[in-house]
N, C-alpha and C positions, 0 to 999 in steps of 0.2 A: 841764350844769355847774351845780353849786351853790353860788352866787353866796354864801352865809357861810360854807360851808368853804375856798372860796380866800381870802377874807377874813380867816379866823381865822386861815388857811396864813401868809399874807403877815404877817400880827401877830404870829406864832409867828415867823418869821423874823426880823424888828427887833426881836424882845425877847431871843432868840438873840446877833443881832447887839450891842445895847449890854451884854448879860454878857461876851462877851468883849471888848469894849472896859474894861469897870470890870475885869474880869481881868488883863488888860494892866496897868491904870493901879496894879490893889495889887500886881504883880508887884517884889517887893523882893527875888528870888535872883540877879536877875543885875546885869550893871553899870547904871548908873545911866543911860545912855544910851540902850545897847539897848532895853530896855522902852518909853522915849519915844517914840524913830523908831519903834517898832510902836505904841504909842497915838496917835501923829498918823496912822500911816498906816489905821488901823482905825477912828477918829474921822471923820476926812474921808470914808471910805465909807458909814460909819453914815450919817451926817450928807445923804451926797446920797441914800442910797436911803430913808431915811425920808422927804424933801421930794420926791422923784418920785413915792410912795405917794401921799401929797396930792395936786399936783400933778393927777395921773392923778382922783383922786376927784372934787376939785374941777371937773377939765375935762368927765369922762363920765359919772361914776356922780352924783351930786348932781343933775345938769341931770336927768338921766332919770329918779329917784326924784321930781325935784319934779315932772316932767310925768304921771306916771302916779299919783303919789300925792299932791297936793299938801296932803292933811293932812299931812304930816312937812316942811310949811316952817320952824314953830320948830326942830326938830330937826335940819334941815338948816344952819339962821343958827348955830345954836350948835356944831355941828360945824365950818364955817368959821370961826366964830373961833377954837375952839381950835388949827384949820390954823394961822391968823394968829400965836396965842400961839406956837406949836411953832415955827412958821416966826421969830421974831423970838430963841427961845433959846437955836435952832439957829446964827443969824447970832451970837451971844456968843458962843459956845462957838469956833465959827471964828477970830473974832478972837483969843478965847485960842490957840486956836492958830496963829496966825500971827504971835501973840509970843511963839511958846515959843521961849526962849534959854537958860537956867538950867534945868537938867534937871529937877531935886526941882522947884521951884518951877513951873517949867509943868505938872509933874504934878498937884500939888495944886489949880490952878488950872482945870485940866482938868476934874480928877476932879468939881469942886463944881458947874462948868456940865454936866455928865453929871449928877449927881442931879438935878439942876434940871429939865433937857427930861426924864430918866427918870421921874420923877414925874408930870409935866402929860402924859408920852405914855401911860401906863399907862392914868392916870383917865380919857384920852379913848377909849382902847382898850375901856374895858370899858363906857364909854356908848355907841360906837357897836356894838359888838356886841348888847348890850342892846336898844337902841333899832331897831337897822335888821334885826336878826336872822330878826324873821318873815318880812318883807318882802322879804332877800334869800334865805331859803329860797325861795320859790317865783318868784324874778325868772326871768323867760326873756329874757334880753339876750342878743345873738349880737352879742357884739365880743370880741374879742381880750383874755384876760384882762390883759395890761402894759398896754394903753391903760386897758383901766377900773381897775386897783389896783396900776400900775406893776409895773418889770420887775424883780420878786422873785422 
């Protein structure tokens, strides 16, 4: 298995996933309702399976990259914080949605915490590709790819 094409895979898929979420959220042909109940309910999914990606990285792939390579421990501090960053704009965005009451106005309020983690998730996407890329080209890890980059 090639440890940065399931990587990419799994990044392909959350970036998949929050287009159709922002798709949802500009969805302005139907009722004003409809499109919300579908952007809470595609929000909350995004939302858990981008933090089970971490999650999963933080638990297996991070510990075992530091033990076998421990030159990439800045790279690895900096990657966990942006987990940390992700993980705290995720927990916003929740909130908003947990007081969406007012259809337009939890949309737009949605919509803004969605650019927000979309942006901080991109830039971390494309550093950790960058940065772990060679390293997991040639990784020979025998575990379970959900346990190491969650179940995407």
């Amino acid at each position: 298995m090639a440890w940065y094409d399931e990587m990419r895979a799994v990044h392909g898929r959350l970036r998949r996933a929050l287009e159709l979420v922002r798709d949802t959220a500009h969805d302005d042909d139907a009722s004003p309702a409809g499109p919300v109940a579908d952007l809470l309910v595609y929000c909350r999914g995004f939302c858990t399976a981008l933090t089970r990606h971490h999650t999963a990285e933080d638990a297996v792939l991070f510990p075992e990259l530091e033990q076998r390579h421990p030159d990439l421990a800045d790279v690895l501090r900096r990657l966990r914080q942006d987990h940390g960053m992700i993980a705290y704009l995720v927990a916003d965005l929740e909130r908003a949605l947990d007081q969406a009451t007012d259809p337009l106005a939890s949309r737009d309020a949605v919509v803004r915490h969605l650019d927000g983690v979309g942006a901080i998730m991109e830039s971390h996407f494309r550093y950790e590709e960058r940065a772990l890329g060679g390293v997991l080209a040639v990784l020979d890890l025998r575990a379970p790819r959900d346990d190491v980059l969650g179940p995407l």
